[in-house]
C-alpha positions as CSV (number, residue, x, y, z in Angstrom):
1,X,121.7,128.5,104.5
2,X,122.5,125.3,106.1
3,X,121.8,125.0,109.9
4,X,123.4,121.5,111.4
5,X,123.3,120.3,114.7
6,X,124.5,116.3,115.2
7,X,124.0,114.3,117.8
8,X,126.8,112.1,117.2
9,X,130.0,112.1,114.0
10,X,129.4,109.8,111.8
11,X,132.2,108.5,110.1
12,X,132.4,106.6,106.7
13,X,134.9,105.2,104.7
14,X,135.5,104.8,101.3
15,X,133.8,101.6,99.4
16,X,136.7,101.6,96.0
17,X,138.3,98.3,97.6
18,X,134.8,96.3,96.4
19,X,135.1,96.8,93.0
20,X,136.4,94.3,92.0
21,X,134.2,92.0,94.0
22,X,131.6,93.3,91.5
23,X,131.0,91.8,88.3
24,X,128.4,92.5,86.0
25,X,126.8,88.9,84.2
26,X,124.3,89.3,81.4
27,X,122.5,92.0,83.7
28,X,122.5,90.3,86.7
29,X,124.8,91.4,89.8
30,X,127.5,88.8,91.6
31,X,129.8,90.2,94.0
32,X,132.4,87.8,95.2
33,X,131.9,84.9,92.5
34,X,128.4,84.5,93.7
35,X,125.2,85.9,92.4
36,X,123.7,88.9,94.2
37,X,120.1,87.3,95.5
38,X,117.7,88.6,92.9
39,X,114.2,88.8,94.2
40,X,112.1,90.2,91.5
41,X,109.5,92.7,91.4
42,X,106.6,92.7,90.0
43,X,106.6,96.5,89.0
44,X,109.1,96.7,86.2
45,X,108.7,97.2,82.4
46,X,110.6,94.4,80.9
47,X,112.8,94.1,77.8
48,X,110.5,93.0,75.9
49,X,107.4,95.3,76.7
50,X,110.4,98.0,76.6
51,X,110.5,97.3,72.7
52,X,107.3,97.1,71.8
53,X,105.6,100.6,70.7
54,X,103.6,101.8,73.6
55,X,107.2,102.4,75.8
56,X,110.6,103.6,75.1
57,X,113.4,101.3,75.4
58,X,115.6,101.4,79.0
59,X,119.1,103.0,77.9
60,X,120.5,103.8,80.9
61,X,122.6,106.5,81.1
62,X,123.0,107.4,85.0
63,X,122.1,106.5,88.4
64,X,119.1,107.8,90.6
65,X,119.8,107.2,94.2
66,X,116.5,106.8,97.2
67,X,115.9,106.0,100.5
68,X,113.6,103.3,100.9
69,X,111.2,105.4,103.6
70,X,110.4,102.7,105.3
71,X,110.8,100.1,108.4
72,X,115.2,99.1,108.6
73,X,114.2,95.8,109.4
74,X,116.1,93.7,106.5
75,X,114.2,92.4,103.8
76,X,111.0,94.9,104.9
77,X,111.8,96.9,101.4
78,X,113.1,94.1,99.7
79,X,109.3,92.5,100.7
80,X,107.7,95.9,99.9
81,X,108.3,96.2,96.0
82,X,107.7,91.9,95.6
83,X,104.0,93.8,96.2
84,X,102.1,94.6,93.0
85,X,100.3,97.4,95.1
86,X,103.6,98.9,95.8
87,X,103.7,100.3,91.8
88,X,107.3,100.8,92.7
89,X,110.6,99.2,92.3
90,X,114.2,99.7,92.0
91,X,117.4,97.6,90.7
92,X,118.7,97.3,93.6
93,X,118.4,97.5,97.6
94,X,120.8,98.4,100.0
95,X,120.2,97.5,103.5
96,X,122.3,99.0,106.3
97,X,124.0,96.5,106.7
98,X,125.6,96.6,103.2
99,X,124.0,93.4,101.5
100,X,122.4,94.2,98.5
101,X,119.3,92.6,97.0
102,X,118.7,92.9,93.2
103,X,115.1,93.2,92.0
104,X,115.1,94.4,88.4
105,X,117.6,93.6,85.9
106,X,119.9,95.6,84.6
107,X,118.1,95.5,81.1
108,X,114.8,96.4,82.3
109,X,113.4,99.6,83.5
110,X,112.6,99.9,87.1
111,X,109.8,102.0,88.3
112,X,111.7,104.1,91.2
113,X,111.4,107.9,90.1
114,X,107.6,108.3,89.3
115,X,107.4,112.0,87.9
116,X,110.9,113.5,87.0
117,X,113.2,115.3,84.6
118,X,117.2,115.4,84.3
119,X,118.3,118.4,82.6
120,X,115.5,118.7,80.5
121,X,114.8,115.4,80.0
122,X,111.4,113.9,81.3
123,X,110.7,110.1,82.6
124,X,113.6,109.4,84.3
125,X,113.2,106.0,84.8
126,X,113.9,105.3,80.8
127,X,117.8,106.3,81.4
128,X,118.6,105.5,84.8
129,X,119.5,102.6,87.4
130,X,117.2,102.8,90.4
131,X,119.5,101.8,94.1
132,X,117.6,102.2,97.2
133,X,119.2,102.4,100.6
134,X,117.6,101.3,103.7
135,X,116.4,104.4,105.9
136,X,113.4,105.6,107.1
137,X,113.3,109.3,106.2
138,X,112.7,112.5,108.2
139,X,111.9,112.0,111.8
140,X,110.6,114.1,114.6
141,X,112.5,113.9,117.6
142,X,109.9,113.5,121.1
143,X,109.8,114.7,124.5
144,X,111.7,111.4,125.7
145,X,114.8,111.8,123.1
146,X,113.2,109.2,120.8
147,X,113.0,109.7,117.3
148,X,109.8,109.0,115.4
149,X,109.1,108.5,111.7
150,X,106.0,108.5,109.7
151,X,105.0,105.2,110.7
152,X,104.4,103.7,114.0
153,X,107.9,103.1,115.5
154,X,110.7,104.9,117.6
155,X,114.2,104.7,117.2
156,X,116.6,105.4,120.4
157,X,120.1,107.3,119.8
158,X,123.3,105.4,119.5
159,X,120.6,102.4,119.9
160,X,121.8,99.3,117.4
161,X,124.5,101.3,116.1
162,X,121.9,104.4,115.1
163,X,122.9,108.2,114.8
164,X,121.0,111.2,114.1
165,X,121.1,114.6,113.1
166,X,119.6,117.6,112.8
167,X,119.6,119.3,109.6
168,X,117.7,121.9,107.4
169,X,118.5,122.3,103.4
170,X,116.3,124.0,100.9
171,X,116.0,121.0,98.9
172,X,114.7,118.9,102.3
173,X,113.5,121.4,104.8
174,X,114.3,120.8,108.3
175,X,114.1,117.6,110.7
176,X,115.9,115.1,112.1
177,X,117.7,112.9,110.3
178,X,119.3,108.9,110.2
179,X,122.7,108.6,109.0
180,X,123.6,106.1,106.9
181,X,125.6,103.4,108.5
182,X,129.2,102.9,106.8
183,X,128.5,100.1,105.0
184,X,125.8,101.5,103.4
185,X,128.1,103.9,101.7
186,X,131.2,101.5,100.6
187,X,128.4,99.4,98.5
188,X,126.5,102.0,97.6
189,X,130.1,103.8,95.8
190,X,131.5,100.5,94.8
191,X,128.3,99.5,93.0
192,X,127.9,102.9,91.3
193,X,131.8,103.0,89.8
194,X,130.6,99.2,88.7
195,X,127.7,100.0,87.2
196,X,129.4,103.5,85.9
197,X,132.0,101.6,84.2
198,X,130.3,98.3,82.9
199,X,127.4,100.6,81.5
200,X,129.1,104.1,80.6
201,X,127.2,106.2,82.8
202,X,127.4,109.5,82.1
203,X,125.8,110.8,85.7
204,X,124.7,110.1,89.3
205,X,121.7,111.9,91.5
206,X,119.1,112.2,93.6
207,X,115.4,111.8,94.0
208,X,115.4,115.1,95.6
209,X,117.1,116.9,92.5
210,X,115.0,115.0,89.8
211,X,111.8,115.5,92.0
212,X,112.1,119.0,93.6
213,X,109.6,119.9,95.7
214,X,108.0,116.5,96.1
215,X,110.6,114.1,96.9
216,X,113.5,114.8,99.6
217,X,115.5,111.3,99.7
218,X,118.5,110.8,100.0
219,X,118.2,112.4,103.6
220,X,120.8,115.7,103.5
221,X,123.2,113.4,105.6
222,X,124.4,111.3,102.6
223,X,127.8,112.2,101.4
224,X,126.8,112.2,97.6
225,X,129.8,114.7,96.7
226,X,131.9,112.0,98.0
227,X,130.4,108.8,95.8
228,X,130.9,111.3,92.9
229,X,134.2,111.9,93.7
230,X,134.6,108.4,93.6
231,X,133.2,107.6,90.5
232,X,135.9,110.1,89.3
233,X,138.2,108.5,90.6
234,X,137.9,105.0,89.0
235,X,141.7,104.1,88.7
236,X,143.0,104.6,84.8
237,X,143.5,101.2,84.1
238,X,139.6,100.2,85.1
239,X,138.3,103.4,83.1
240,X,140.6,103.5,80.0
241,X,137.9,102.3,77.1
242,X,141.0,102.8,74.6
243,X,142.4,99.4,73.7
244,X,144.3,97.5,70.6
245,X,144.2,93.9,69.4
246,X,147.7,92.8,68.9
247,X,146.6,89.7,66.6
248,X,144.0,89.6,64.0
249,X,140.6,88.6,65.8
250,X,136.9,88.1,65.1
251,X,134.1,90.9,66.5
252,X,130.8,88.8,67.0
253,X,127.1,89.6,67.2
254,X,126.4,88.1,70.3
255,X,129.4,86.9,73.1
256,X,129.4,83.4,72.4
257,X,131.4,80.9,69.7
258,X,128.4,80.2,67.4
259,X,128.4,80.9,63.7
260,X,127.4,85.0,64.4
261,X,131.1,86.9,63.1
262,X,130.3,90.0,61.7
263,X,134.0,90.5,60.6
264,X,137.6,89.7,61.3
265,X,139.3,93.1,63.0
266,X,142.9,93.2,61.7
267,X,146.0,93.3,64.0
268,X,146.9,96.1,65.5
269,X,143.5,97.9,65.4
270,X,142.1,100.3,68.2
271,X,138.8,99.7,69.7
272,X,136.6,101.8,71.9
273,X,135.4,98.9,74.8
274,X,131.7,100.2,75.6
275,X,131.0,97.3,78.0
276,X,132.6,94.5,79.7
277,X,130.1,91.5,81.0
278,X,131.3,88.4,81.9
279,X,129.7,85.2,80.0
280,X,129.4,81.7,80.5
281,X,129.9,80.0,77.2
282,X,129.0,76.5,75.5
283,X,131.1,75.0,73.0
284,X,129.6,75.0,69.1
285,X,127.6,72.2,68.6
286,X,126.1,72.3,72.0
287,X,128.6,70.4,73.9
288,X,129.2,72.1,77.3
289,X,132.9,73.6,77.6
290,X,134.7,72.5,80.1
291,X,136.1,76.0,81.0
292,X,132.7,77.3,81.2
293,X,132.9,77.4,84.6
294,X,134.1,80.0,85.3
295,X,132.4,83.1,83.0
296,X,134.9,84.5,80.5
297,X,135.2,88.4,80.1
298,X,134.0,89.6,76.6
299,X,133.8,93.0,75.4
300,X,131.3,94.8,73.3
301,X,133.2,97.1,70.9
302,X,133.6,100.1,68.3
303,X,135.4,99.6,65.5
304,X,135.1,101.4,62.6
305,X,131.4,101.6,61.7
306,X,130.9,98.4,63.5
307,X,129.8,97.3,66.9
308,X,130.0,93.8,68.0
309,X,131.3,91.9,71.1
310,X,134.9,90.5,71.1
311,X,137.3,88.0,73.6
312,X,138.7,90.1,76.5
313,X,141.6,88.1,76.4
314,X,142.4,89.5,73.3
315,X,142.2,92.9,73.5
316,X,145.1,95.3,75.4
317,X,145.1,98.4,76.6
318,X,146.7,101.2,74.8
319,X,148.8,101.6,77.7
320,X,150.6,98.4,77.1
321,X,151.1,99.1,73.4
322,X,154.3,100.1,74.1
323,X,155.1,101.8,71.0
């Protein structure tokens, strides 16, 4: 049974309106044409080691999500996992604020659950994104009102915009709490439906319910029923993976123009859109296109037996068939 006693309502409010400020390009992050800053950590099994036969591959299939534990000062976690004795990472950062650092790429595996299993499954960190939000855990409220951590600081009520509560769960025990600031929880949903959609996830959670008994972030104040609503409720048209190419077009190895076709798909034909990632392209040859600029959308699809990536400018939805 859940006891609850807050000092203050916290509101927050939903984050689906920065979507589309998020865009996914060749595993790195931008969010409003710019490039998320990517600071990276040291404590990460690349690509490259990822392939090779001592580690499994990263295939991400769902999202683990952490509180940092630490100081809120920006950039203190961020700083944190640039540290080789940290032996810790994650993709991404989320200070309270709501600007988000990037520290792994999102085709490497991040080292953010340490022991785990999700349904079954053991090693979490081979199929799941990593996001850590800013907050600094359980705290222990003193004999002056002040709330204290495990490390040496103290944090005043309504204090720099800073709310607790009082809360007991099985799956955290009992203490006093941080809530997350709004912020927080518009780019922490908005980031998830991106990565959700770009990537096909199949499932968000928690330290706490991949690491039971020895982990207990997030706190019990984050709304997580609520960023799973949202992820539910990515509109149709951004979550429909059904599409047609009204004119014949070719499916490529790799999302560029060089000599890589694999085959022509014929006109008419329905595809299953596994990823969108937007590209910057160079002309064949080598000569820099002019409409480079500005990253073009391409989509890796199913067709047939074949996968292979193909122009988004080609392909419709099966919505606008119209037949």
């Amino acid at each position: 049974m859940e006891q609850v006693q807050q000092s203050k309502k916290t509101e927050t409010a939903g984050g689906g309106e920065l979507l589309d400020d998020l865009i996914i390009r060749e595993h790195f992050l931008y969010m409003g044409g710019s490039q998320v800053p990517f600071k990276r950590s040291p404590n990460q099994t690349s690509k490259a080691r990822s392939l090779g036969s001592q580690t499994r591959p990263f295939d991400p299939k769902g999202i683990v999500l952490h509180d940092t534990a630490g100081r809120l000062e920006k950039g203190s976690s961020v700083r944190w996992f640039l540290q080789k004795k940290a032996k810790a990472s994650a993709h991404f950062v989320i200070e309270r604020d709501g600007s988000l650092t990037q520290q792994v790429a999102l085709d490497c595996k991040a080292w953010h659950a340490g022991k785990s299993a999700y349904k079954g499954r053991t090693g979490v960190n081979d199929f799941a994104f990593g996001l850590e939000l800013v907050n600094p855990g359980r705290c222990t409220q003193l004999a002056d009102g002040r709330f204290k951590p495990w490390f040496e600081e103290r944090f005043k009520e309504g204090e720099n915009g800073l709310h607790f509560a009082y809360k007991a769960t099985k799956s955290h025990g009992s203490g006093w709490w941080l809530a997350y600031s709004k912020e927080q929880i518009e780019v922490t949903i908005a980031l998830c439906q991106r990565l959700t959609e770009d990537y096909r996830l199949e499932f968000i959670t928690t330290h706490y319910e991949i690491s039971p008994g020895r982990k207990t972030d997030p706190n019990p104040l984050f709304p997580l029923e609520r960023v799973k609503q949202a992820i539910k409720e990515i509109p149709p048209d951004k979550k429909d993976r059904r599409a047609f190419l009204p004119a014949d077009s070719p499916m490529r190895r790799w999302p560029s123009y060089h000599d890589n076709v694999i085959m022509t798909v014929p006109a008419g034909a329905e595809l299953d859109i596994i990823r969108k990632c937007h590209f910057e392209n160079e002309a064949v040859g080598g000569a820099r296109d002019e409409t480079a600029k500005l990253p073009k959308l391409w989509c890796l699809c199913a067709y047939a037996s074949h996968e292979g990536w193909i122009e988004g400018e080609k392909i419709q939805s099966l919505g606008d068939r119209g037949d």
